[in-house]
N, C-alpha and C positions, 0 to 999 in steps of 0.2 A: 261372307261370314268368316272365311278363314282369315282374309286379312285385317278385318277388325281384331281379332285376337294376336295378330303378327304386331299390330301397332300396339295392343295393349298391354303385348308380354314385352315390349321392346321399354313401353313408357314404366313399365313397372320396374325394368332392370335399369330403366337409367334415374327413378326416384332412388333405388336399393344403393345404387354407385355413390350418390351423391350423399344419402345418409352415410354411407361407410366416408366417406371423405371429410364430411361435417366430423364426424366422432374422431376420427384418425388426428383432425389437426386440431380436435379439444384435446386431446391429450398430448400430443407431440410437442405441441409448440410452450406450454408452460414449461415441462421440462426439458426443452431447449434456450429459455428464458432461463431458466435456473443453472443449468452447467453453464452458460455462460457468464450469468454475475458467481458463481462458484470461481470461475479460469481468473476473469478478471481479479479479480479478493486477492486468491494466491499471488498470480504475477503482483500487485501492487504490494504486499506485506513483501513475498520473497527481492523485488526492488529496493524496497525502503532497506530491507534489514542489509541486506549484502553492501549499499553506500553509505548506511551509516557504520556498518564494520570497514570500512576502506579510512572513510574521516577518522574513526577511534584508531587506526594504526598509525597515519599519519600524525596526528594529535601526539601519539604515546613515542613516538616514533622521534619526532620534533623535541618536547618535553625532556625525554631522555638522554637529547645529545648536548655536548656542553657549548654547543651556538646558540645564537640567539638572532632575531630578527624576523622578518616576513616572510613565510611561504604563499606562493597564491596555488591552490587545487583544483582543480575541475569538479561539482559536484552536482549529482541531480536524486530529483526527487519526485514520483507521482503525483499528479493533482490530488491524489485524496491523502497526503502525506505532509506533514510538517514537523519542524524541529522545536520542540517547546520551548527548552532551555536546559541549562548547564547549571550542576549544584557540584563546589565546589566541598562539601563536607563529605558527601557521598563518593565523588568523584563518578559522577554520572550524567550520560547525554538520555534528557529526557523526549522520544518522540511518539506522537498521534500517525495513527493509519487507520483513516474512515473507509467501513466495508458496507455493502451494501445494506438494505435495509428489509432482504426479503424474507418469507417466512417456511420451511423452519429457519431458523438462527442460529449458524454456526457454533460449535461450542467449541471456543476458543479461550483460553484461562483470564486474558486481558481483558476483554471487550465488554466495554457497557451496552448488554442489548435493547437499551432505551434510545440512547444517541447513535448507535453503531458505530465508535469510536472506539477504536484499541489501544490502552497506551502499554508503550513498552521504554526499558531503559537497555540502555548498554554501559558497562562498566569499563572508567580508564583506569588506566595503570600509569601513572603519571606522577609518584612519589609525593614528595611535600609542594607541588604546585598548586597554586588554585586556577579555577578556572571558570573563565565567565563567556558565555556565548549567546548570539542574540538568536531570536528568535527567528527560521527561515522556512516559508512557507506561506500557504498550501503548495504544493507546485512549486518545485525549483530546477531549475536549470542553466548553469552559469559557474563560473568562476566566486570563489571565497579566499578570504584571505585568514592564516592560524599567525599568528603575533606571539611570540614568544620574548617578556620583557627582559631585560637586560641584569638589571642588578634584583631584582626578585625571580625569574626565571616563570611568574605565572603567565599564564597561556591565555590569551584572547582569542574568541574567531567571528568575524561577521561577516558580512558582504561590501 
């Protein structure tokens, strides 16, 4: 008699363990799921932004001096990151940084919470040039070349 109750307080505390462990990792693990598309988002925005501020110095940089010709750069870019394009009225590099798609939804000023696409611009300082750049991405990593022409002084950059 008494070790029937030894096995049945034993099978009760190992039902009780395994509910507490079922509940524990219903909750752990979404919001483990979640800080980590949160880290990643960050790290891929604070990526994009900080080499696209490197290209706009060198751009503004190049533009600025009274040479002319080809720089080649080193440049990269997150897979969920691309370079849209270049508007010469504005003087602006126009780029996309896709963040995840989970819910809540960041509240970010850019971002279309339909596509999870954030666009952002960065502003050159690049005087009376224009400026034309092709379009680089999703994911880049490689060498680009800025072209800066000769008797017009407007700036080029592609790969």
């Amino acid at each position: 008699m008494i070790r029937n109750k030894r096995a049945q307080i034993a099978i009760e505390y190992i039902i009780f363990i395994a509910i507490f462990l079922l509940f524990f990792q219903s909750i752990l693990l979404p919001s483990t799921q979640f800080s980590e598309n949160v880290v990643t988002d960050v790290f891929n925005l604070t990526q994009t932004k900080e080499n696209i501020d490197l290209l706009a110095d060198n751009i503004t940089g190049f533009s600025n001096s009274s040479g002319f010709g080809k720089r080649t750069v080193y440049f990269y870019l997150p897979v969920t990151s691309k370079i849209v394009g270049c508007d010469s009225t504005t003087k602006k590099i126009t780029y996309e940084v896709m963040i995840s798609s989970q819910n809540p939804k960041p509240a970010i000023a850019n971002c279309d919470n339909d596509t999870s696409i954030c666009t952002f611009e960065k502003i050159l300082y690049i005087g009376d040039s224009n400026i034309s750049c092709d379009s680089i991405g999703p994911g880049f990593g490689g060498y680009i070349t800025i072209e800066k022409n000769e008797t017009t002084g407007d700036i080029d950059v592609f790969v």
